[in-house]
C-alpha positions in Angstrom: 0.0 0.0 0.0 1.6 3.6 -1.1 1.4 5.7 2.0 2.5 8.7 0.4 0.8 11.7 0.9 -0.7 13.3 -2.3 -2.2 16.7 -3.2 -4.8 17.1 -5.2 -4.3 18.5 -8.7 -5.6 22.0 -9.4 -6.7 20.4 -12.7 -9.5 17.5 -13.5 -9.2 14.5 -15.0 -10.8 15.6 -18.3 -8.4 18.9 -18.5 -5.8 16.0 -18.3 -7.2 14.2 -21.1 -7.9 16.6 -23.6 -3.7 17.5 -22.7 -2.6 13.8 -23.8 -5.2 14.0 -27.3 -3.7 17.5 -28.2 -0.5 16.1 -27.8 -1.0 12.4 -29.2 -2.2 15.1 -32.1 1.2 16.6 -32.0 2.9 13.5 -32.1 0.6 12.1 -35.1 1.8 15.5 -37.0 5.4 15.0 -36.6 5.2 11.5 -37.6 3.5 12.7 -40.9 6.1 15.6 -41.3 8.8 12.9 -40.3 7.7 11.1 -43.3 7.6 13.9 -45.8 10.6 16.0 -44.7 13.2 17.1 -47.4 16.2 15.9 -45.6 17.7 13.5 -43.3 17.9 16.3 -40.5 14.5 17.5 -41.0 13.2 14.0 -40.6 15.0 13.6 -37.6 13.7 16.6 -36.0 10.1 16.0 -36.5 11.2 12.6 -35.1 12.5 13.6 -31.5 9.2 16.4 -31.8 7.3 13.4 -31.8 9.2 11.2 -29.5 8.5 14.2 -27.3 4.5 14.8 -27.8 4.3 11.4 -27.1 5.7 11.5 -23.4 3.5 14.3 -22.8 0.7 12.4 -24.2 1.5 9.1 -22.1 2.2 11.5 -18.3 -1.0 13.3 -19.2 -2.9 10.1 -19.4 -1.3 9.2 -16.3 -2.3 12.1 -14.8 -5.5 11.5 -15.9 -6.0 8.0 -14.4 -4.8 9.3 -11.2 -7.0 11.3 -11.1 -9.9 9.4 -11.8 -8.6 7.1 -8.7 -7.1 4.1 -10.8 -4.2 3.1 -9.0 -0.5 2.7 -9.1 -1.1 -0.7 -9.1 -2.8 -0.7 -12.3 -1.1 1.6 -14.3 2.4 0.0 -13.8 0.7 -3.2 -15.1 -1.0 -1.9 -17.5 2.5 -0.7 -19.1 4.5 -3.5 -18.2 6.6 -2.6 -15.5 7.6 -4.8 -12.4 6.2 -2.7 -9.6 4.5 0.4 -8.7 7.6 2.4 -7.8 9.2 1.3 -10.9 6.5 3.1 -13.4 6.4 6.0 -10.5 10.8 6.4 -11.2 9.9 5.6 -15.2 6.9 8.0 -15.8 8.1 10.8 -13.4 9.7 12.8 -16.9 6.2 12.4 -18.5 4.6 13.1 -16.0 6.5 16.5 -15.7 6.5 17.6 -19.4 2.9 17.3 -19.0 2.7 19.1 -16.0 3.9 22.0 -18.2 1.8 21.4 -21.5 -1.5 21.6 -19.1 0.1 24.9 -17.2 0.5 26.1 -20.9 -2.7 25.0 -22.2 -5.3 26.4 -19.0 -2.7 28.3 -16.8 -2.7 27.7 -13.3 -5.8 27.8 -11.4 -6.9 29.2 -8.1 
């Protein structure tokens, strides 16, 4: 059982999950640039911009399932990982760059 005390996010699970589509979007559009870009550079760069979008996409659904009270537990199997902790340690990146797409996207709330 995780004992560790948690505030509650300023933001709800739906502002969480319209976060993760806008930037499964973003990550969808940088696959399709990757694939049409002029050079081997290009193509790269729309690559790690997608690579990107993609983490934010995956912590903001995290987010989102926290949220909604689905547990550590859960989300750790659900992604393969051996424990709880583990996909805490693993996600904890995501889960920051979509911290700051959502504090772009609505701002911080009172």
């Amino acid at each position: 059982m995780d004992r560790t005390l948690a505030t509650r996010s300023p933001h709800t699970s739906a502002d969480w999950w319209v976060t993760a589509d806008q930037a499964r979007h973003a990550a969808q559009s940088g696959l399709a640039d990757a694939a049409t870009a002029p050079d081997l550079l290009r193509t790269l760069t729309e690559l790690d911009r997608a690579r990107h979008e993609a983490g934010v996409a995956v912590g903001a659904a995290v987010e989102a399932l926290l949220a909604g009270g689905v547990a550590w537990e859960a989300i750790a199997a659900a992604l393969g990982f051996g424990s709880p902790e583990e996909a805490r340690q693993a996600l904890a990146p995501d889960r920051r760059d979509a911290g700051a797409a959502i504090e772009r996207r609505l701002g911080r709330r009172a």
